[in-house]
C-alpha positions in Angstrom: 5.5 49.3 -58.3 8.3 51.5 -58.2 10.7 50.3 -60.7 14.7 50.6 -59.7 16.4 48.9 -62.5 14.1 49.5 -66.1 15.7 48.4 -68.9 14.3 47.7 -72.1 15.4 46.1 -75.7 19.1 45.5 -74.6 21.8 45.2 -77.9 25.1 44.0 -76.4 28.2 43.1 -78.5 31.5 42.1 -78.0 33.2 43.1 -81.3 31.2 41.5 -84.0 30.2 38.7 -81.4 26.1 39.9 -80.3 25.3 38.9 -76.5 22.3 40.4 -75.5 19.4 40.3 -78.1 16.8 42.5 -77.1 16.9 41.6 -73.3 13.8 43.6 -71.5 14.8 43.1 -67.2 13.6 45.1 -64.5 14.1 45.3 -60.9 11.1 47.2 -58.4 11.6 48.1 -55.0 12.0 46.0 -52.0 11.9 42.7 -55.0 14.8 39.9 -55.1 15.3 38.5 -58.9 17.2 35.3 -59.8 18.9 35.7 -63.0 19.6 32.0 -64.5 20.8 30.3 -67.1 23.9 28.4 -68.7 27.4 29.5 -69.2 27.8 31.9 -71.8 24.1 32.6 -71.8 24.5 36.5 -71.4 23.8 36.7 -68.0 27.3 38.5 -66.8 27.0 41.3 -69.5 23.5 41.9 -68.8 24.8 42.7 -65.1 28.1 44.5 -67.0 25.6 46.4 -69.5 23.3 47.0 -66.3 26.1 48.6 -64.7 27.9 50.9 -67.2 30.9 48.1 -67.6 29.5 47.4 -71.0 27.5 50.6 -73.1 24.8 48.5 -75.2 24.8 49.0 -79.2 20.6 49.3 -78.4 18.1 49.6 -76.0 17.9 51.4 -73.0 18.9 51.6 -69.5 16.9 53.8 -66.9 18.1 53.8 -63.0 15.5 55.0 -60.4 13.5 56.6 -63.5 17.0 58.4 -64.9 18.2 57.5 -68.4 21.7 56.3 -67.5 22.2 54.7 -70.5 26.3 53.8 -71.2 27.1 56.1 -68.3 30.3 55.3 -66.3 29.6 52.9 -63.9 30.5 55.2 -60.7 27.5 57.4 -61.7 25.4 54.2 -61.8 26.6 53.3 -58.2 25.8 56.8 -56.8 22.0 55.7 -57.5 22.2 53.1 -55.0 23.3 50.0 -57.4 26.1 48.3 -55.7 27.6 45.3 -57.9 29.7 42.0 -56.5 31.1 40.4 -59.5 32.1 37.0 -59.9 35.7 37.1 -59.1 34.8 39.4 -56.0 37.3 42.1 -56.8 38.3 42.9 -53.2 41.4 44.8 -52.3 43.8 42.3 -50.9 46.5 44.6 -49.6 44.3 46.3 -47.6 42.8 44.6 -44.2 39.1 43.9 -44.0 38.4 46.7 -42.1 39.8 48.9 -44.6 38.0 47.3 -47.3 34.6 47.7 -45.1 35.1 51.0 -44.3 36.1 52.2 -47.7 32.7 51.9 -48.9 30.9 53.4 -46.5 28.6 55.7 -46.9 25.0 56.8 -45.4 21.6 55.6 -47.1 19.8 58.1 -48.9 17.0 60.2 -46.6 13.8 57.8 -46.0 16.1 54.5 -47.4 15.1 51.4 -45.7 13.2 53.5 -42.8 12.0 51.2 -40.0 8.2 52.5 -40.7 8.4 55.3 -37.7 10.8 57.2 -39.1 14.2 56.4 -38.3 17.0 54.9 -40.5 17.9 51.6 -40.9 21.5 51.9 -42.6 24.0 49.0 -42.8 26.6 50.4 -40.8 30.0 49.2 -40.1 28.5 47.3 -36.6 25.6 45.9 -38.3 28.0 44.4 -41.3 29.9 43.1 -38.8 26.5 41.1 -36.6 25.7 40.2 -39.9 28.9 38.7 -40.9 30.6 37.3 -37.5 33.4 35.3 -39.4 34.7 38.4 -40.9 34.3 40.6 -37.1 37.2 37.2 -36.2 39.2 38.4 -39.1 39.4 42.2 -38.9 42.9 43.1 -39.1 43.5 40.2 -41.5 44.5 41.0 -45.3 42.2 40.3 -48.0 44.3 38.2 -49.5 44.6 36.0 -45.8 40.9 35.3 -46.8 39.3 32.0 -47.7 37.2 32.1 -50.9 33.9 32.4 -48.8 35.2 34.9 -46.3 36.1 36.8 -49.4 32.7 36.4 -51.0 31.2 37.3 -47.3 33.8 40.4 -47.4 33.0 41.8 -50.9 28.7 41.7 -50.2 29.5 43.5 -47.1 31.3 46.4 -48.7 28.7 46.4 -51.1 25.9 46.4 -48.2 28.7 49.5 -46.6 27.4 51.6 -49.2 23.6 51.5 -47.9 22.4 50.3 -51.8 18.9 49.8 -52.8 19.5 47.3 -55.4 22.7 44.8 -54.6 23.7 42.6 -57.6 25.0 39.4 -57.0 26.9 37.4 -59.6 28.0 34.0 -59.1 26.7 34.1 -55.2 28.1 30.6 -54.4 30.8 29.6 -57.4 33.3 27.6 -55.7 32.1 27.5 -52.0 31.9 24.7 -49.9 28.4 24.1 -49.6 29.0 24.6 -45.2 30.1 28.1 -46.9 27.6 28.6 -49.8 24.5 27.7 -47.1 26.0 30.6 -45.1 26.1 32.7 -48.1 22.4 31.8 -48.7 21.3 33.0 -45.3 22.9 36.5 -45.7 21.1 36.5 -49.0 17.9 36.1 -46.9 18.8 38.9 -44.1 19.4 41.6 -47.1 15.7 40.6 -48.7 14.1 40.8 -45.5 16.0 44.4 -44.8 14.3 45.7 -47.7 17.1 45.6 -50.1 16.0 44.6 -53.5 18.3 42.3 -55.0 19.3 40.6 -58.3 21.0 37.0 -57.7 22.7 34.8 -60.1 23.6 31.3 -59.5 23.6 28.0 -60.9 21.8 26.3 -58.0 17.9 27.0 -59.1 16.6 25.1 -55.9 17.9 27.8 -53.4 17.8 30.9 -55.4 14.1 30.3 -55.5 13.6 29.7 -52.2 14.4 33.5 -51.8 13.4 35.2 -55.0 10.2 36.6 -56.2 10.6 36.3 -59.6 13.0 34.3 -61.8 14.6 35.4 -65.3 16.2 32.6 -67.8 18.6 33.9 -70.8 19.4 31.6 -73.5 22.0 32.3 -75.6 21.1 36.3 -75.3 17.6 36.0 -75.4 14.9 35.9 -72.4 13.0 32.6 -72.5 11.2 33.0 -68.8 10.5 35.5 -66.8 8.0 35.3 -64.3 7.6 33.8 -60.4 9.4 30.9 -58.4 5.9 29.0 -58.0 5.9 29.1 -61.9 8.9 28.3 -62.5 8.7 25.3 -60.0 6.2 24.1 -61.8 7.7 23.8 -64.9 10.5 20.8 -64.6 10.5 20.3 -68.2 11.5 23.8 -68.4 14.3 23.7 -65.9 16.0 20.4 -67.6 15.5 22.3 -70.5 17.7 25.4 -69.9 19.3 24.8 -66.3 19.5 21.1 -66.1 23.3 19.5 -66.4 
């Protein structure tokens, strides 16, 4: 398989604190990953290191075969990684077409083609068919938002940017679950438009209900890594590491 995100023996450190200890993760084509674990597992600065936020001390990062290894994260992007951190980071003075429309920009030739040919891109239209609360809200601020319709808001400016890998941290921190089940259904409509994705959550029950494979970090170390039916079948596993 075509491999998107390859990277290999990752060294992270805060200062003297070390985060990621030799953390192998990949990401192929068209393939939706759930990233787990507890807090302060590693699991935000594998995303951060991922995406140029953090340079690792070790290993290596390679993006659609390209050694992009603690290069500045708007490089990353231009390869068609588009990030939503927890936190969201939308642009509250501006209203949410604004913030749509900011990030557009056209997939890449042959990108999510329709299998005769034509393109499939996430345009402003479809953003807005896929999001219907936010097409009610258009000339609101993003700071008018709820804390869902700002979630909704920041994945579709991500999606604006026509990515082929979308990271997802914290998909449903703080939603109410008539909000986070929402969420979860866009999650599905971006795996099933050929978007590979890499979702983190708490909730292991739904995130593997969409994903195809499943990594667990433990206190900067990989301790699973393999499908949803596996992990299923391992509850001792799950109480282990993800249990409360």
């Amino acid at each position: 398989m075509s491999l998107l995100i390859d990277a290999r023996g990752l060294q992270t450190y805060y200062g003297a604190s070390h985060i990621l200890r030799g953390v192998d993760f990949q990401v192929a084509r068209g393939e939706t990953i759930g990233l787990m674990g507890r807090n302060g597992m590693g699991k935000s600065t594998l995303l951060k290191s991922l995406m140029g936020l953090v340079k690792p001390r070790g290993g290596s990062v390679r993006i659609a075969g390209r050694d992009m290894t603690g290069r500045a994260p708007y490089e990353i992007a231009q390869l068609g990684i588009a990030y939503v951190p927890e936190g969201r980071g939308i642009f509250g003075n501006l209203s949410v077409v604004e913030n749509l429309k900011m990030a557009a920009r056209p997939g890449p030739p042959g990108s999510a083609a329709d299998g005769v040919g034509r393109r499939n891109d996430w345009t402003y239209e479809r953003v807005l068919e896929t999001f219907p609360r936010l097409k009610e809200r258009l000339g609101h601020g993003g700071q008018q938002l709820s804390g869902g319709e700002q979630q909704m808001l920041t994945i579709g400016r991500a999606l604006m940017t026509n990515p082929d890998v979308l990271i997802l941290d914290e998909a449903t921190e703080g939603l109410a679950p008539l909000i986070a089940r929402e969420i979860w259904r866009i999650c599905g409509v971006i795996r099933e438009s050929g978007i590979s994705s890499v979702i983190v959550d708490k909730n292991w029950k739904h995130v593997t209900q969409i994903t195809d494979r499943n990594v667990i970090l433990v206190k900067g170390e990989v301790v699973f890594a393999g499908t949803s039916d596996a992990l299923r079948s391992q509850p001792e596993l799950l109480e282990q590491h993800l249990g409360v």
